[in-house]
N, C-alpha and C positions, 0 to 999 in steps of 0.2 A: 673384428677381433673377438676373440671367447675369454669370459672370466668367470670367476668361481661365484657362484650367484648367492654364498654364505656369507663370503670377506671380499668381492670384487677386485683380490687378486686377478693380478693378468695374466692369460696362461697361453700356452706356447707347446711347440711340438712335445717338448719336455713330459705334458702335463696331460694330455689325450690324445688318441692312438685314431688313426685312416679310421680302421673296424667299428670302432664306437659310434663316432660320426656318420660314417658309410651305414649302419646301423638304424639308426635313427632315421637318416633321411628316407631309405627305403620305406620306412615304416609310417611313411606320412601320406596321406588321401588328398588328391589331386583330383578331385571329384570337384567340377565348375573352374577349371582351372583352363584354356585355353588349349590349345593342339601344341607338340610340343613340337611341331615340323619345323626345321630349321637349327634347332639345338642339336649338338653330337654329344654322345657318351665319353669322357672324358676318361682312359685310365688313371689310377687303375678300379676305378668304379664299372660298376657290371651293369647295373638299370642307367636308363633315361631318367634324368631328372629334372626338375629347375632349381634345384640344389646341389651343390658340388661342394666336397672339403676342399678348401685351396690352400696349396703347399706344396712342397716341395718331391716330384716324383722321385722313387727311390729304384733303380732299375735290377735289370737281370744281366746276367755275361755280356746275355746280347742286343745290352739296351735296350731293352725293351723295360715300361712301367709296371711293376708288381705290386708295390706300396706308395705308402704316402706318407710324407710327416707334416701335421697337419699345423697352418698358422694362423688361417681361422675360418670362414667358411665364406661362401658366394651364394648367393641369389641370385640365378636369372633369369628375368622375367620373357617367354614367350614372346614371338612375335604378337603384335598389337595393333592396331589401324589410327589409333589417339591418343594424346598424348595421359589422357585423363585417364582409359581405358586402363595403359600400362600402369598406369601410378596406383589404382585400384588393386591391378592385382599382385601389384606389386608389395600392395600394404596386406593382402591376403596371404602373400605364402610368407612375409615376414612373421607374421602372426602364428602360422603356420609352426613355421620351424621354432622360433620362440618357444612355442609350446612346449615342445617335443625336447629342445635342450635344457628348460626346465624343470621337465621330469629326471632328468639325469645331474640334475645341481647346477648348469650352466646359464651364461645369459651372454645376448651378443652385444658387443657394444664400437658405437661409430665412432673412431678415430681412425686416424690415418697414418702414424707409425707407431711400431711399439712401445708403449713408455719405459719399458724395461730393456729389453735385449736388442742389442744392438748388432750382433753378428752373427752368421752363419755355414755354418762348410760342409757340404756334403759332397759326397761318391760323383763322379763326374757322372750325369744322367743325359749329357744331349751330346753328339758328336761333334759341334761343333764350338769350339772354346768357348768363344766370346757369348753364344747363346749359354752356355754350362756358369760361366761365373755372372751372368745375369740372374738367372734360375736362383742362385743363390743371396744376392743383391734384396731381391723382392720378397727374402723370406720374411721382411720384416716391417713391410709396407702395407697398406691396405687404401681403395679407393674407386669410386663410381666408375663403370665406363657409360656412357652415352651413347649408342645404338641408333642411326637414325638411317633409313632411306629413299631415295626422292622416284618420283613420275621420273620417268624416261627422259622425257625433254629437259629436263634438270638434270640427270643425272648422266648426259653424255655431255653437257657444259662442263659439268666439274669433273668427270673424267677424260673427258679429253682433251684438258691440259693440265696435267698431273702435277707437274713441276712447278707451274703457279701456286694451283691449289696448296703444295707443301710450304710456299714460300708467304704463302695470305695466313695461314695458320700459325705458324714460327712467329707472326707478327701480334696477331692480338691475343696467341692462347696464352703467354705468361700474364699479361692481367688479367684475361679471365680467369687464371688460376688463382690470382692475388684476391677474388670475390671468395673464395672457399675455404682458405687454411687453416687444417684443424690437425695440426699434428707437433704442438708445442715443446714434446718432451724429448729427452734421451737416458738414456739409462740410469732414470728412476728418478729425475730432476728435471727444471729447467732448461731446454737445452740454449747454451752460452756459445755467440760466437763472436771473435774480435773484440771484447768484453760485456756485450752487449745479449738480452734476449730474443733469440730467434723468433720466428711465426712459425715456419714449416721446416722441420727438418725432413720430412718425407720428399717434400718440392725439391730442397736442398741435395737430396741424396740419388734423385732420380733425373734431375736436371742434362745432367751431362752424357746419361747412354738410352733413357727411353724415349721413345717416339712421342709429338701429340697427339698423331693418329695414326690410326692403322686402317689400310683399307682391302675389303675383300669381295673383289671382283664377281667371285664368285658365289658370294652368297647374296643374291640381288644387290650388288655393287654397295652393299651398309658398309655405313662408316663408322671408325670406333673412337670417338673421340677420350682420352683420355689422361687430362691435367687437373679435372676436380679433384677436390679431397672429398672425404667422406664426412656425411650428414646425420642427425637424427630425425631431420625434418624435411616429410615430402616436399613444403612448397618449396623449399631448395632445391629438389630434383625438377618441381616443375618449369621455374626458372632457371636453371642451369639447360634443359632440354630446349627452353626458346631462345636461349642467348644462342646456345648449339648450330641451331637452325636457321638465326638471323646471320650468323658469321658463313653458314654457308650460302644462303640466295641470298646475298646481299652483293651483287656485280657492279656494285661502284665504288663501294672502297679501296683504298689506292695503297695501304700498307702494306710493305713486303718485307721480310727478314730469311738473312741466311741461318742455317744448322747455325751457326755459331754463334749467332747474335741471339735465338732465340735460348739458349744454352747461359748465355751471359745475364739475359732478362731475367731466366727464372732466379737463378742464383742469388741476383737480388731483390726480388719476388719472395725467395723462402727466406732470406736475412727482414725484409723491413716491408714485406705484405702491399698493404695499396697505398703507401707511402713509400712506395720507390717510383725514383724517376723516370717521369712519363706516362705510366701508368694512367691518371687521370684524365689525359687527354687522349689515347687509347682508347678506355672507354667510354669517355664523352661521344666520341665518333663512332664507336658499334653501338654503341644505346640509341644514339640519331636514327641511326641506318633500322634498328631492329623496329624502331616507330614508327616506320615509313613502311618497311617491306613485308613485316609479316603478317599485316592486315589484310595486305593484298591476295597471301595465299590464304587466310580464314582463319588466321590465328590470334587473340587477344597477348596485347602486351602488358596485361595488370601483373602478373606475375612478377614482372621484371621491377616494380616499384621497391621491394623487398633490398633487388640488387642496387639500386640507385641509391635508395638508405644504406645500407654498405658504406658504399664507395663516400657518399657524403660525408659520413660520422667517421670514416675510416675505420670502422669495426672491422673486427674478426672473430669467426671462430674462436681461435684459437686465442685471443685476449678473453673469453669468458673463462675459457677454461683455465687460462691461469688465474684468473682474479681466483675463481672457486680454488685452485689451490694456494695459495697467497695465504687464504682463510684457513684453509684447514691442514696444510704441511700434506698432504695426503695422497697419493696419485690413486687408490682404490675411490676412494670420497669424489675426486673428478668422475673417474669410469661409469660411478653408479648414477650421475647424473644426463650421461649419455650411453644408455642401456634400456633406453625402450623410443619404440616411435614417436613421433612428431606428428601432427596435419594440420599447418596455421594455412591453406588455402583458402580455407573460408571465413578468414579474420580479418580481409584486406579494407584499410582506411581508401 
């Protein structure tokens, strides 16, 4: 999300224009920056980037994208061969564009729904309903996706049988989701449900029509996992991408969930975080698995001690950020405390 880097107002399509943004990013050197093969140019953006305004397309007669109204911006980062690799450069074009929106008064900051605005309605831009009032849904969300894809011999295991695979992820992605919740507010407060303070109302609001993942065939069969919320701290990213990958080579876990149940999970996932039931034993049994398997393919599970402390303490995200407003009545005062990066990787006890 973008705020005003004077008063760490939150700001909204309201508040800057496609052209500004589109502006900018243009305007940034991607000199030591990876190949950008595999990325498309997104309307209504005219260069390649690894920068896109994201928001809301605004079309022509004939549907087609002209504009944009922007909700805050995306990173993304190139294909990459490791996991370390992406995080690096991932910490570079953040840096990057930081810059560049702070020459123009901006700064970006990680949260995952907007603490202010709550709704959105625009011109119908997709022909097909239910994608058109989605499009509108997420004008007011924000959150990681997860990128990963496997060797061949892995990656016709898990696609071909699809219907598992959607049914092993329905099962453990709502607590994996319950390790990231950073999205406490709603319209300029606490958000209250059932009389109680929520974790995530992004989880809460997306529960019911988005996907955990999306899978694309054809772009070497990557998978897009996405139920995290959003971070200011890489080793979150780093540990989110090995839980990612332990939940996929992991062929012995036995959990499976319908649409509907994984629907029902998050729901109480975004009310009461890793204190909803089940959850801990959930994870207990993908933390087992991800200690056994990912050694195998050459990957270190120190990361993951981060999420174990989580799960143990029952923190969240999303409890810091209210303690910080607790103290200060303030939701600018929270923002400006997650509005620059993080790198506790190399802090690990």
């Amino acid at each position: 999300m973008l705020a005003d880097k004077s008063d760490m107002r939150p700001l909204w399509y309201k508040d800057v224009t496609f052209k500004t943004l589109d502006d900018l990013f243009t305007g940034i050197s991607l000199d030591g920056i990876p190949s950008l093969d595999g990325l498309s140019a997104e309307p209504p953006h005219k260069k390649l980037m690894p920068f896109i305004v994201e928001g809301y397309g605004v079309p022509d007669k004939d549907m087609q994208i002209i504009d944009a109204y922007p909700k805050g911006i995306e990173i993304r980062t190139p294909v990459c061969e490791s996991i370390d690799h992406t995080l690096e450069v991932y910490k570079e074009l953040y840096h990057r564009v930081e810059n560049a929106l702070g020459a123009q008064g901006l700064v970006p900051v990680a949260i995952s729904h907007h603490p202010v605005e709550t709704k959105f309605q625009g011109p119908q831009n997709k022909r097909r309903h239910d994608f058109w009032l989605w499009a509108q849904e997420v004008m007011t969300t924000y959150g990681p996706d997860i990128n990963v894809s496997f060797p061949e011999e892995i990656t016709q295991k898990l696609f071909g049988n699809i219907d598992d695979l959607h049914l092993k992820v329905n099962y453990y992605a709502p607590a994996m989701a319950a390790l990231s919740l950073a999205s406490p507010f709603f319209g300029g407060a606490p958000w209250i449900i059932k009389g109680e303070r929520g974790k995530s109302f992004r989880t809460f609001k997306r529960s019911v029509i988005a996907p955990a993942i999306e899978l694309h065939a054809d772009e070497n069969f990557r998978i897009e996992f996405k139920v995290f919320e959003m971070t200011k701290d890489v080793a979150d990213f780093e540990a989110y991408f090995h839980l990612v990958l332990g939940l996929f080579l992991s062929d012995k876990i036995k959990g499976r969930a319908s649409q509907q149940e994984r629907i029902y999970d998050l729901g109480s996932v975004a009310r009461h975080g890793l204190n909803a039931e089940g959850v801990s034993s959930v994870l207990g049994e993908l933390f087992e698995s991800c200690e056994k398997v990912l050694p195998n393919h050459g990957f270190s599970t120190q990361s993951l001690k981060r999420l174990h402390q989580r799960l143990e303490k029952k923190e969240h995200i999303s409890d810091f950020m209210l303690q910080s407003y607790d103290q200060s009545l303030s939701i600018p005062s929270v923002l400006k405390e997650y509005s620059y990066l993080q790198d506790h990787r190399g802090l690990r006890s």
